[in-house]
MDTraj code that builds the backbone (N, CA, C; nanometers):
import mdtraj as md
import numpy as np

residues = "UNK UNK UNK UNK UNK UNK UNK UNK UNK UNK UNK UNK UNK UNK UNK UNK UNK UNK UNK UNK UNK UNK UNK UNK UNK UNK UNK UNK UNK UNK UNK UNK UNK UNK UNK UNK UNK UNK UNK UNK UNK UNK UNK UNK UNK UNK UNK UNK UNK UNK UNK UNK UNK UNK UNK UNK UNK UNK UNK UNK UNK UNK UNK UNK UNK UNK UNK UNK UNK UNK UNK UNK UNK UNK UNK UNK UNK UNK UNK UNK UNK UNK UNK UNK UNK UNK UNK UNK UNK UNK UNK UNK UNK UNK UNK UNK".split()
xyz = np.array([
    [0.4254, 1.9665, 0.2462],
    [0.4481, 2.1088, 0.2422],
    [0.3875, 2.1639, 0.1140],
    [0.3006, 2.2527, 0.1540],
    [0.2539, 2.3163, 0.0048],
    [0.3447, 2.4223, -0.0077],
    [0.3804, 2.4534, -0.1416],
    [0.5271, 2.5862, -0.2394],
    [0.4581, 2.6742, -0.3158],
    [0.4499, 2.7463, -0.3248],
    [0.4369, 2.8790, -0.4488],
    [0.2626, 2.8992, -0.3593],
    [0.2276, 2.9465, -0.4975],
    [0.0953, 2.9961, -0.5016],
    [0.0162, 2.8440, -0.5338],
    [-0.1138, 2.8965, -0.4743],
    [-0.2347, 2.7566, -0.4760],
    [-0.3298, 2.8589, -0.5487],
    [-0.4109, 2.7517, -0.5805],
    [-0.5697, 2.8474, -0.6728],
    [-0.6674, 2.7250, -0.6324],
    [-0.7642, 2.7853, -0.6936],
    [-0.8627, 2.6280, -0.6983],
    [-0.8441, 2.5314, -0.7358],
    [-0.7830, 2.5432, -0.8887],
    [-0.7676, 2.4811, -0.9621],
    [-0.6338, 2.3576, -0.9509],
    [-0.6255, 2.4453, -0.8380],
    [-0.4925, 2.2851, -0.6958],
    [-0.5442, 2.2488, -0.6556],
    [-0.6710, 2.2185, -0.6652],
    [-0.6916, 2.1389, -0.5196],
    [-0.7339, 2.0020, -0.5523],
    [-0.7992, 1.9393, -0.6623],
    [-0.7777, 1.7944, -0.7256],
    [-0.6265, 1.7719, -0.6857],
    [-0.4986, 1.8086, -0.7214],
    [-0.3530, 1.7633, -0.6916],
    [-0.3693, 1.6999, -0.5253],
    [-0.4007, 1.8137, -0.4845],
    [-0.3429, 1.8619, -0.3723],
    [-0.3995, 1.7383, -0.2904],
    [-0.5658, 1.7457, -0.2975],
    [-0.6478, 1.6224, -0.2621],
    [-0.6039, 1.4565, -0.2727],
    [-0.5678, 1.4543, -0.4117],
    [-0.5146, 1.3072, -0.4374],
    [-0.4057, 1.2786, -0.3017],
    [-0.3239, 1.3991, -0.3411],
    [-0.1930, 1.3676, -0.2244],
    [-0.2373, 1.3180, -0.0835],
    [-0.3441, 1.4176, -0.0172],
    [-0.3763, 1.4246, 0.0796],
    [-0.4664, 1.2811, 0.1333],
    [-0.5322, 1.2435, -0.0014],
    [-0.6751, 1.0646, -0.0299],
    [-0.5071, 1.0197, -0.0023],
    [-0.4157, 0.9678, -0.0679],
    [-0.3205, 0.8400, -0.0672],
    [-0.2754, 0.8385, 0.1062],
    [-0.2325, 0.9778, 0.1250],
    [-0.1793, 0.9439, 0.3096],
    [-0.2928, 0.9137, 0.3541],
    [-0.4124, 0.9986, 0.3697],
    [-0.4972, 0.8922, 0.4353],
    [-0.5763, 0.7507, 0.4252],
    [-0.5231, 0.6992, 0.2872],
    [-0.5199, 0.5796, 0.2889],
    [-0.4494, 0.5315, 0.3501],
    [-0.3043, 0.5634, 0.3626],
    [-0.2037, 0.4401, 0.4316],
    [-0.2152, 0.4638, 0.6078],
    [-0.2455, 0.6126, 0.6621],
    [-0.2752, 0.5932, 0.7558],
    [-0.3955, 0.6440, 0.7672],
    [-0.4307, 0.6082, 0.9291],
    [-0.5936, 0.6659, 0.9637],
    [-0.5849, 0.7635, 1.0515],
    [-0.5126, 0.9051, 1.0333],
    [-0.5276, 1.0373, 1.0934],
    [-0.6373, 1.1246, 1.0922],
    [-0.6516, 1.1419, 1.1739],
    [-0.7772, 1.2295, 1.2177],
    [-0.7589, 1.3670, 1.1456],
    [-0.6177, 1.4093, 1.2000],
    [-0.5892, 1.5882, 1.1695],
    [-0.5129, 1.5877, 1.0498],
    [-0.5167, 1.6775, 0.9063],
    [-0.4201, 1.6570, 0.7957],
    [-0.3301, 1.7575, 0.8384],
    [-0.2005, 1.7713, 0.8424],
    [-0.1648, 1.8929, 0.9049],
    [-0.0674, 1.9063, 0.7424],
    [-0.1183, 2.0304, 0.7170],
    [-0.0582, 2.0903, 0.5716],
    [0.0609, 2.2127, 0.6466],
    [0.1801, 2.2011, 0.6193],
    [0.3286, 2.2841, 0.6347],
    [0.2928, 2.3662, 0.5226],
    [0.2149, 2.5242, 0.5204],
    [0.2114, 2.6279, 0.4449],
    [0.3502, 2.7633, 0.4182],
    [0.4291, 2.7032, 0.5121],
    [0.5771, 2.8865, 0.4926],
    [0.6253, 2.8797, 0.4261],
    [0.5894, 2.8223, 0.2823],
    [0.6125, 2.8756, 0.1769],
    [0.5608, 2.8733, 0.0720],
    [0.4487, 2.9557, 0.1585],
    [0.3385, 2.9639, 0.0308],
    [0.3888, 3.1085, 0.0128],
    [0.3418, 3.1587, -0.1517],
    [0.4104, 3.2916, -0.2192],
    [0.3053, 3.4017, -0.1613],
    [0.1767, 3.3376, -0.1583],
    [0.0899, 3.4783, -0.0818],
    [-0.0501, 3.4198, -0.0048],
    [-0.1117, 3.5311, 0.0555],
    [-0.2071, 3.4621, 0.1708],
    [-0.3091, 3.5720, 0.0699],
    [-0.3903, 3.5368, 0.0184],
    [-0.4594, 3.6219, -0.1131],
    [-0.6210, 3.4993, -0.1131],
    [-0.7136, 3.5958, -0.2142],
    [-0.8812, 3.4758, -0.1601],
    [-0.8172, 3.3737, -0.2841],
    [-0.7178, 3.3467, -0.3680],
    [-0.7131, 3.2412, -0.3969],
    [-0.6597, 3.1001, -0.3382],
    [-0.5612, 3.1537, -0.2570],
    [-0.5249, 3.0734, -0.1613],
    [-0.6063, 3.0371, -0.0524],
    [-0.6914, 3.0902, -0.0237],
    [-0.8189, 3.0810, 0.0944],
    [-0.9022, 2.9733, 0.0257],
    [-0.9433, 3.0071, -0.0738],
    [-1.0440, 2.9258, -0.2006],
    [-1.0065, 2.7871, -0.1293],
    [-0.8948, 2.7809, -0.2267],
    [-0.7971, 2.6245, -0.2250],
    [-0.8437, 2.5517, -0.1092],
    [-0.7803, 2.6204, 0.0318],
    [-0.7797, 2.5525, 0.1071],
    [-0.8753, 2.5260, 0.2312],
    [-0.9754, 2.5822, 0.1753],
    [-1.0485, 2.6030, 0.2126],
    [-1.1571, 2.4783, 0.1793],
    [-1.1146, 2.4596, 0.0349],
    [-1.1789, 2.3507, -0.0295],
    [-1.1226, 2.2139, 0.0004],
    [-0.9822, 2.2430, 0.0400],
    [-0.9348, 2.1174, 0.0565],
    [-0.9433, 2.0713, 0.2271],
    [-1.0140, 2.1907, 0.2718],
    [-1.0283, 2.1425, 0.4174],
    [-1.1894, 2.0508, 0.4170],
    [-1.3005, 2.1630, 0.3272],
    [-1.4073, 2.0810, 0.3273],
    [-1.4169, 1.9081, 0.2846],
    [-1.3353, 1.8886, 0.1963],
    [-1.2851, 1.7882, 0.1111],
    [-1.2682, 1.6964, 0.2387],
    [-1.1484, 1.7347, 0.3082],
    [-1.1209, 1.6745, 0.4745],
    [-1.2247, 1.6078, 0.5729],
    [-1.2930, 1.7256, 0.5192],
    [-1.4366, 1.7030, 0.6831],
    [-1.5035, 1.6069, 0.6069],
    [-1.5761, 1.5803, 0.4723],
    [-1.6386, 1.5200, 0.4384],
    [-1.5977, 1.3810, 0.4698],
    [-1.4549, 1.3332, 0.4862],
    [-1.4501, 1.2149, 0.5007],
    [-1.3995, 1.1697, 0.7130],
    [-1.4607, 1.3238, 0.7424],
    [-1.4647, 1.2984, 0.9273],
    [-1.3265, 1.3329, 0.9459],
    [-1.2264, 1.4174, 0.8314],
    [-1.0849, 1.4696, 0.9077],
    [-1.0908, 1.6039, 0.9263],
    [-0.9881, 1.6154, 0.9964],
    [-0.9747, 1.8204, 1.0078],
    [-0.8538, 1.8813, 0.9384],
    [-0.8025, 1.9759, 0.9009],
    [-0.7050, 2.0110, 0.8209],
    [-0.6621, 2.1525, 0.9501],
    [-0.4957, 2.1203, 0.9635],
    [-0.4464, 2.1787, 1.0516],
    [-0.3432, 2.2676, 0.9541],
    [-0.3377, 2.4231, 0.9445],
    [-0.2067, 2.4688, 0.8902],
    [-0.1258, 2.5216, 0.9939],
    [0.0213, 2.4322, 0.9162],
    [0.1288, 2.4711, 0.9944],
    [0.2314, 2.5428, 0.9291],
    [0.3155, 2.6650, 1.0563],
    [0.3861, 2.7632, 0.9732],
    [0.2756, 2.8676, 0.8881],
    [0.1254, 2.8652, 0.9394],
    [0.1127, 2.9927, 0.8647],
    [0.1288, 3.1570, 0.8832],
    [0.1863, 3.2366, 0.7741],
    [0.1733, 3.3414, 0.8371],
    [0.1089, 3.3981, 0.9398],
    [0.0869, 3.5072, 0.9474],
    [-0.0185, 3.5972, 1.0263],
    [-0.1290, 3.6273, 0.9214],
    [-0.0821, 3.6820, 0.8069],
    [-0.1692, 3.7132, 0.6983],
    [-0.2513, 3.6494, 0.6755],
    [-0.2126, 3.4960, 0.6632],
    [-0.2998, 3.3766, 0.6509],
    [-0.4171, 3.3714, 0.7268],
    [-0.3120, 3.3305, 0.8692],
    [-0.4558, 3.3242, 0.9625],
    [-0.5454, 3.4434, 0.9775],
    [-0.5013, 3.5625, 0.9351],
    [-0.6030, 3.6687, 0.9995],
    [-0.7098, 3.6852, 0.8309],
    [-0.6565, 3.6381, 0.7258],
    [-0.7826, 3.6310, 0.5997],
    [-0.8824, 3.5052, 0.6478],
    [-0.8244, 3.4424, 0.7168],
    [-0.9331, 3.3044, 0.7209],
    [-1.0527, 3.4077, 0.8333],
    [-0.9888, 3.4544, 0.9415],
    [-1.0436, 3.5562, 1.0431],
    [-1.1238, 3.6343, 0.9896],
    [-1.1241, 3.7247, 0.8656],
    [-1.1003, 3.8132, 0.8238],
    [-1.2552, 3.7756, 0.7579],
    [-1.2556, 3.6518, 0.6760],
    [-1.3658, 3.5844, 0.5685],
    [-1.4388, 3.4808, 0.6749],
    [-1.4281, 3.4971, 0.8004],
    [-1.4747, 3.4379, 0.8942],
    [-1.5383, 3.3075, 0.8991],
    [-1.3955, 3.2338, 0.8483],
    [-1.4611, 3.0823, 0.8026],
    [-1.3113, 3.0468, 0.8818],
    [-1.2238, 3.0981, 0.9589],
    [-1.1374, 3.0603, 1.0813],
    [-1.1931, 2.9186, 1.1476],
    [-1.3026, 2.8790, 1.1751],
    [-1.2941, 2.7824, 1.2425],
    [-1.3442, 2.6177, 1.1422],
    [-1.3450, 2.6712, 1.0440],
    [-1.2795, 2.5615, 0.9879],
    [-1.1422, 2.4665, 0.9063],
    [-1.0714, 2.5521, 0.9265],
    [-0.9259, 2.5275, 0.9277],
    [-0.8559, 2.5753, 1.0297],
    [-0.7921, 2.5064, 1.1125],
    [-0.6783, 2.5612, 1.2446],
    [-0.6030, 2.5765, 1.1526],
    [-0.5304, 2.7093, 1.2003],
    [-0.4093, 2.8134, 1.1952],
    [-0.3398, 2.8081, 1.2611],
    [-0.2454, 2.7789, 1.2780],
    [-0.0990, 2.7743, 1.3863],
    [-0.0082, 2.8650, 1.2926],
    [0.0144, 3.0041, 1.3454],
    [0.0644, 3.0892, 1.3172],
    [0.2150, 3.0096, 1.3542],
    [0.3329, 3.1047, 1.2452],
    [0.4411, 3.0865, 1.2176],
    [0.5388, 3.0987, 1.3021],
    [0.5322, 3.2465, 1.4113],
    [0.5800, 3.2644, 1.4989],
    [0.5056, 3.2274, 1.6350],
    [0.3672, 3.2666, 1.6688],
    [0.2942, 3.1986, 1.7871],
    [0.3460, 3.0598, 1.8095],
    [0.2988, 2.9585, 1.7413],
    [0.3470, 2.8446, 1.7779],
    [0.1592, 2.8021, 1.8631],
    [0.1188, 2.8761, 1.8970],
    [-0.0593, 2.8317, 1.9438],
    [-0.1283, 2.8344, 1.8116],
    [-0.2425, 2.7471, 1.8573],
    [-0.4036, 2.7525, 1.7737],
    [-0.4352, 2.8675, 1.7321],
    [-0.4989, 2.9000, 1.6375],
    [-0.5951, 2.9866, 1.6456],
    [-0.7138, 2.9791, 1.5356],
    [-0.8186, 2.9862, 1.6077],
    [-0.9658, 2.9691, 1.5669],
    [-1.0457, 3.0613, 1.5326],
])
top = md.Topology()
chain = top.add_chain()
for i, resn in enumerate(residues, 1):
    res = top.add_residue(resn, chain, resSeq=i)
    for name in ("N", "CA", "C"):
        top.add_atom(name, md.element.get_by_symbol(name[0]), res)
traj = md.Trajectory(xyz[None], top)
């Protein structure tokens, strides 16, 4: 579960966390629990955005779960949506 606010400057943390699980297992999808993140803002986009590329480079995908609407519609919005799935908070579907 990522908490508060993210910047860029999370995403070495955030990464390590993310390198050790996929060391112990071999998952395809990282699925990051975002509802309680403090805001859906381009620093938070930055982040995870980076930490999704970070993902692909090693052939995974990065799934957010619980994200707002706000969330998913800035990824929409900066039209880089289809590289991070959004599973809105209340939908409970994809969105690309």
């Amino acid at each position: 579960m990522i908490r508060g606010s993210i910047g860029p400057t999370d995403v070495p943390v955030l990464w390590e966390a993310v390198r050790a699980l996929l060391h112990e297992r071999d998952a395809e999808v990282v699925v990051c629990d975002v509802r309680e993140l403090a805001s859906a803002d381009i620093s938070t986009l930055d982040a995870l955005l980076r930490l999704a590329l970070a993902a692909q480079r090693l052939g995974r995908q990065v799934r957010l779960r619980h994200a707002s609407a706000e969330l998913c519609d800035l990824f929409a919005r900066a039209g880089v949506a289809g590289v991070v799935s959004c599973v809105a908070a209340s939908a409970g579907e994809s969105r690309r």
